[in-house]
N, C-alpha and C positions, 0 to 999 in steps of 0.2 A: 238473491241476497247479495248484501256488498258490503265491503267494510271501510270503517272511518281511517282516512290517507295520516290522523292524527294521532290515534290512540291504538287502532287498527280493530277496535270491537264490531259485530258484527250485527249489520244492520238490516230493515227489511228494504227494498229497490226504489219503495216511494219516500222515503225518508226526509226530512228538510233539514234534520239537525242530528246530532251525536247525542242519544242518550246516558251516553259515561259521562261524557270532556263536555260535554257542549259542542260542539265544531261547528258551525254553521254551513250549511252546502245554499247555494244559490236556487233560489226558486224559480221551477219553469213554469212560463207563462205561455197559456194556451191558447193562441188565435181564437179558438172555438165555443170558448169559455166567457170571451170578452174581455180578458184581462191584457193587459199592458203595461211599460214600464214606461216612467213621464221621463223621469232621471235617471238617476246611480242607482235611488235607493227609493222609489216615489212610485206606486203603480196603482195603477189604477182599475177599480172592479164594475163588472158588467152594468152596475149600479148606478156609474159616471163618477162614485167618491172614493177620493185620492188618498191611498193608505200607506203612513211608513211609520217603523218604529224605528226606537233611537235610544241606546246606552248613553246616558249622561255622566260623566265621569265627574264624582263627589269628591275629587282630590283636587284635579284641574279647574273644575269648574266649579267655583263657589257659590254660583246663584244663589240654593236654595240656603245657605246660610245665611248670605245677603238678605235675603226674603225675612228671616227669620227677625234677626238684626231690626229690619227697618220696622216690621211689626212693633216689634216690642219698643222699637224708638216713640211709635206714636203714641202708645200706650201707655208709656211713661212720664212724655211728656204732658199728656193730658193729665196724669195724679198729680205733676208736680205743680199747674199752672193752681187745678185744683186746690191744694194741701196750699199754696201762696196766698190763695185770696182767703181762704179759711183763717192762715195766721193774721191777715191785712186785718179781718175782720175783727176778730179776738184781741187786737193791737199786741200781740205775741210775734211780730214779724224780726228773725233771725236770719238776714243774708249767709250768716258765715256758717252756723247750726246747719242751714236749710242745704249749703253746696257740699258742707263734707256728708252729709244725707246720700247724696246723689251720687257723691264721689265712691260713698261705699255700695250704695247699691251697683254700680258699675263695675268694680272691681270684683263683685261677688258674681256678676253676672255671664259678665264675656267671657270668664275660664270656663265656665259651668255650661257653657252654650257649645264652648268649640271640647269640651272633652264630650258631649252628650252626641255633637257631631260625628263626632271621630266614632265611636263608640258602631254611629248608626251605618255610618258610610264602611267601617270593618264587616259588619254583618249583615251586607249587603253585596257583599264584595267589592267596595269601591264602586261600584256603580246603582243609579237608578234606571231601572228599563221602562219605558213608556212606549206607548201607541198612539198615533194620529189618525183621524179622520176627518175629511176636508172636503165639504160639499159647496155650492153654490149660494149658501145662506148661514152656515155656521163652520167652527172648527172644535170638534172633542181633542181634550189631552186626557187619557185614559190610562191609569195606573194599570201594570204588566198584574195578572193571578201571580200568587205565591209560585204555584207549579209552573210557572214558565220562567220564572227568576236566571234559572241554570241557563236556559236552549235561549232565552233570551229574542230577540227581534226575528228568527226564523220562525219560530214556531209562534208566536203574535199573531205574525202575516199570514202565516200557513190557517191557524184557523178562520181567520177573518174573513181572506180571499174563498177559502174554500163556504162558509154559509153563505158569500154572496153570489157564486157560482153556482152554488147547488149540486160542487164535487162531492160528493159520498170520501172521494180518498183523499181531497184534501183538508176537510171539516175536520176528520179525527176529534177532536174535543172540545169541538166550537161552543159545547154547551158551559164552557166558563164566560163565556164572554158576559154572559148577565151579574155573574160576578165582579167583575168588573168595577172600579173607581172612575167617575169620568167626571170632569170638568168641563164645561162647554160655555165658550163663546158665540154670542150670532150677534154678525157683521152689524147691523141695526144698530148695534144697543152699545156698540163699542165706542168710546168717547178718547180715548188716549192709544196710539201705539209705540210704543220704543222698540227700538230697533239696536241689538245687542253682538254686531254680528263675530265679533273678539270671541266672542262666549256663544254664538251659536243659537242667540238665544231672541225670540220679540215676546215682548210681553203687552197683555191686552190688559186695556181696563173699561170695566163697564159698571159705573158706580163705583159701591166699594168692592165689588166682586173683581179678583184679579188672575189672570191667565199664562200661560209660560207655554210657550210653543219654542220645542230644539228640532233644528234639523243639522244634517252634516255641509261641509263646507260645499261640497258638490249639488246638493238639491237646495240649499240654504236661499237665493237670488231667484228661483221658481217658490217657491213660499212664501217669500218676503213680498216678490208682484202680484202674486196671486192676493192673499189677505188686504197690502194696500188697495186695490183695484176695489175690492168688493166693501170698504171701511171706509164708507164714503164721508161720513160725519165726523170720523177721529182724525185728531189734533197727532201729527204725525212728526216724532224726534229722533 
């Protein structure tokens, strides 16, 4: 038995993370097992595929607001080209009617987005926890189980590595992973990369399907060459 250096509660000796505090403890990588670390925070399983997860901070980092935003920009924009040619047609065409229209839908909207944000990023604790996997033909971005929310990117990895090893003691409760939310890019099919690295962030796009890959500033430059290298067809910004 041993106890957390943070809260000081008492843990079992394989432990990856504090079931109080969260604390995260460093994951050992077994020679034996096939596992390896690429980067800081990048390791890779007996498998060959490259796993890290990553807290994304919904204070600092507006992405997925951004995201939200621009959705809704297309959206709008499309009713209102819409709803233009409808009045063209009806000869009811009202430039001035048609922008306070818009004015108020906008004003109704941007508060109503960033309190609904706030709201979500409080009840999440300010962060979003995700998982990556990164093979030779595709990339998952994999939403964290509700139950690892707390233990966050240790206990992700811990199960992940452990069913691709076939540790018994690292597995522990690998059987969420089918739970799991995954979003998945393959390198093929991708036509656009931006490259975000301010925010930590590249995003993929393949059609209208669209991808958000974060790593940390440390594995961030191994990510970014890897994805480029294998996205041979996307238009890269």
């Amino acid at each position: 038995m041993k106890f957390c250096e943070n809260c000081g509660a008492a843990l079992n000796d394989n432990a990856k993370f504090c079931t109080s505090c969260g604390r995260e403890f460093s994951i050992d990588t077994d020679p034996g097992q096939g596992v390896r670390n690429v980067t800081e925070n990048i390791v890779q399983g007996p498998d060959g595929v490259y796993h890290w997860a990553y807290d994304l901070s919904l204070w600092k980092n507006p992405t997925i607001l951004f995201t939200i935003w621009k959705v809704f920009g297309i959206t709008f924009a499309i009713m209102v080209v819409i709803f233009f040619f409808i009045q063209v047609a009806d000869g009811e065409l009202d430039l001035t009617a048609l922008g306070i229209e818009i004015g108020v839908v906008l004003a109704i909207f941007v508060p109503l987005t960033l309190i609904s944000y706030a709201i979500y990023a409080l009840c999440n604790g300010g962060k979003y926890c995700v998982l990556f996997e990164m093979n030779e033909k595709k990339i998952a971005h994999i939403q964290a189980p509700k139950q690892f929310k707390k233990a966050r990117k240790a206990a992700l990895l811990e199960f992940v590595l452990g069913a691709a090893s076939g540790n018994p003691t690292l597995m522990g409760q690998s059987a969420v992973v089918g739970n799991t939310q995954a979003s998945v890019s393959t390198y093929t099919s991708v036509t656009r990369m931006k490259i975000k690295k301010n925010r930590n962030t590249i995003h993929l796009s393949q059609g209208l399907f669209k991808n958000q890959i974060y790593a940390e500033d440390a594995d961030f430059d191994f990510v970014e060459s890897f994805i480029r290298s294998h996205c041979e067809k996307a238009r890269i910004r």
